[in-house]
Structures are given as C-alpha cells and as structure tokens.
LUMKOLGU-231279 format. One line per field, with one value per residue (C-alpha): residue number from 1; residue in three letters; x, y, z. Coordinates in steps of 0.2 Angstrom, whole numbers, plus 5000, padded with zeros to 4 digits. Each point is the difference from the previous one (the first is absolute). Last residue first. Layout:
<nodes>
resi <- (NUM	...)
resn <- (ALA	...)
xx <- (X	...)
yy <- (Y	...)
zz <- (Z	...)
</nodes>
This chain:
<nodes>
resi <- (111	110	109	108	107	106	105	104	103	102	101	100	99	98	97	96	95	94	93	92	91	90	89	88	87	86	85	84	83	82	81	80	79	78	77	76	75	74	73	72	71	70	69	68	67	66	65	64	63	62	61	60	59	58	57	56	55	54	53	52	51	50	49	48	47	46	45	44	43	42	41	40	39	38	37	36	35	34	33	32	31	30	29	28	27	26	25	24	23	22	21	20	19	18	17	16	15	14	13	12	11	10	9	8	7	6	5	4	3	2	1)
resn <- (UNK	UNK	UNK	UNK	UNK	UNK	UNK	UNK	UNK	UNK	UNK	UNK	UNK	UNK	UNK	UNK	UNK	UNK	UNK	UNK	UNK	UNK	UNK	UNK	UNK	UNK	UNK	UNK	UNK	UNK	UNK	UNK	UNK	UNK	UNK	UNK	UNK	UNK	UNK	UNK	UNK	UNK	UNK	UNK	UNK	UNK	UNK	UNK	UNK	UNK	UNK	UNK	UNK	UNK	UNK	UNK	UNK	UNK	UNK	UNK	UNK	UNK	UNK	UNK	UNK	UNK	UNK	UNK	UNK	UNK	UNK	UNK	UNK	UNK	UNK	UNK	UNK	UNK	UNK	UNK	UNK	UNK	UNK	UNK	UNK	UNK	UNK	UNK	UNK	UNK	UNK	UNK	UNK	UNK	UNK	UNK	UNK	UNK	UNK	UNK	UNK	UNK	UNK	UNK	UNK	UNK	UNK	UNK	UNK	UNK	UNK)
xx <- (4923	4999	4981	4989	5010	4989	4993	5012	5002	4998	5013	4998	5015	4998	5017	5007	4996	4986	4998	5011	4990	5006	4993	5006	4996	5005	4994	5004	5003	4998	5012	5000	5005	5012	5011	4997	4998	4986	4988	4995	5014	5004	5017	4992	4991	5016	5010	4984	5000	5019	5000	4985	5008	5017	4991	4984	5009	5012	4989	4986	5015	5005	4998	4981	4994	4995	5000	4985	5002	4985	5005	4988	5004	4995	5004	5005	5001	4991	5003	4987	5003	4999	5002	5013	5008	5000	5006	5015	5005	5004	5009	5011	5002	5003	5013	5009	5002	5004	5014	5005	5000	5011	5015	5006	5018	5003	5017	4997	5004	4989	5004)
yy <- (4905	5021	5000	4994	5019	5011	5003	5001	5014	4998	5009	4999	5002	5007	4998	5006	4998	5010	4999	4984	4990	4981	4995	4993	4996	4997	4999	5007	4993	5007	5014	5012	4988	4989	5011	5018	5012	5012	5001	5010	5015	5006	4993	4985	5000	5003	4986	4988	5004	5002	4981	4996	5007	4989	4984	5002	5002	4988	4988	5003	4996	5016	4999	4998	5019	5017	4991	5004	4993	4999	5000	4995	5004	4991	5013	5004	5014	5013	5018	5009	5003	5019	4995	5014	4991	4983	5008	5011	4984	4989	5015	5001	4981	4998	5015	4992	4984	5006	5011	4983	4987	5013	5001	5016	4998	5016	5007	5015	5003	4988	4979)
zz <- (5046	5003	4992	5013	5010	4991	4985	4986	4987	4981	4991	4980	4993	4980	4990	4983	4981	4992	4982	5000	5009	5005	5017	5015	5018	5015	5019	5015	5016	5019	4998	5017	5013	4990	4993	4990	5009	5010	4983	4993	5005	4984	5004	5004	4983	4990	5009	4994	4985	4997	5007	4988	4985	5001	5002	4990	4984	5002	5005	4985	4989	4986	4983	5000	4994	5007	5017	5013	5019	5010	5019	5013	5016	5015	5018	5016	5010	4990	4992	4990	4982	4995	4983	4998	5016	4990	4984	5009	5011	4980	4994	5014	5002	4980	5001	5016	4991	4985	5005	5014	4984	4988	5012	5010	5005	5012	4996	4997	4984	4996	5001)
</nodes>
C-alpha cells in the first residue's frame, strides 16, 4: 500500500505502460482505424527460455488493449478480432514484436 492507501500492484503499472506505449506506436504510425481485423503477430525472443505461449499470451492482450486505446480498432471481442496468427523467432539483436493488422472486407467475414 502508499501512503495513500491505494494498492498499486506490478501487473496493472505494466499494463497500463505496455498499453500506453503500445497506442503511441500505432498513432505515430499514423495507422488507420478498421472494424474488424486478422492480425499477424511475429514475436522475437533474444533466446528460447521462455514457451511460445507465455510469450504470446500476456503480450497479445497489451497488444490488443494498446491498439484500442489507439483507437485501431473499436475493441477487442468478437466483432473487431477475426483471428490472428502466431509466430516466433529467436533474434537477440532485436527482440520485440511486429503486428501486422490486415483488415477484413465486409460482412463474408463475421462467421
């Protein structure tokens, strides 16, 4: 607890860091919003210590939080997120994420 009272804990800093950090990129990008989309998200680890689903599990969600609050995409359910796909790489030089959002066309693609 601060002095305050208020119990910060380490998940919700990170969280709202990641999320902040993660809208600032996409705005400075200048991407354009869309209703719904596939994204493609190519994870790079400096190494193998950590399992692909660890890794992709707790960085898609600041991901996808990051892009709403960028205003991408409208949320992050059922009607804006039509799939993504995974993968993973090992390159220590630089390690990090790349999301590539590819937006659907129209209302084929609500199944």
């Amino acid at each position: 607890r601060t002095a305050g009272g208020v119990r910060h804990d380490r998940y919700t800093r990170l969280k709202r860091r990641w999320t902040a950090a993660v809208a600032a990129v996409a705005r400075a990008a200048g991407l354009q919003p869309v209703e719904r989309a596939w994204l493609r998200f190519v994870w790079r680890e400096p190494d193998r210590r950590r399992d692909p689903d660890n890794v992709a599990a707790g960085g898609r969600k600041l991901v996808l939080d990051g892009l709403v609050a960028a205003g991408v995409l409208p949320g992050d359910g059922w009607r804006a997120v039509a799939g993504w796909k995974d993968e993973f790489v090992v390159d220590a030089a630089r390690p990090g994420v790349t999301v590539e959002i590819v937006a659907c066309a129209g209302e084929e693609n609500r199944r």
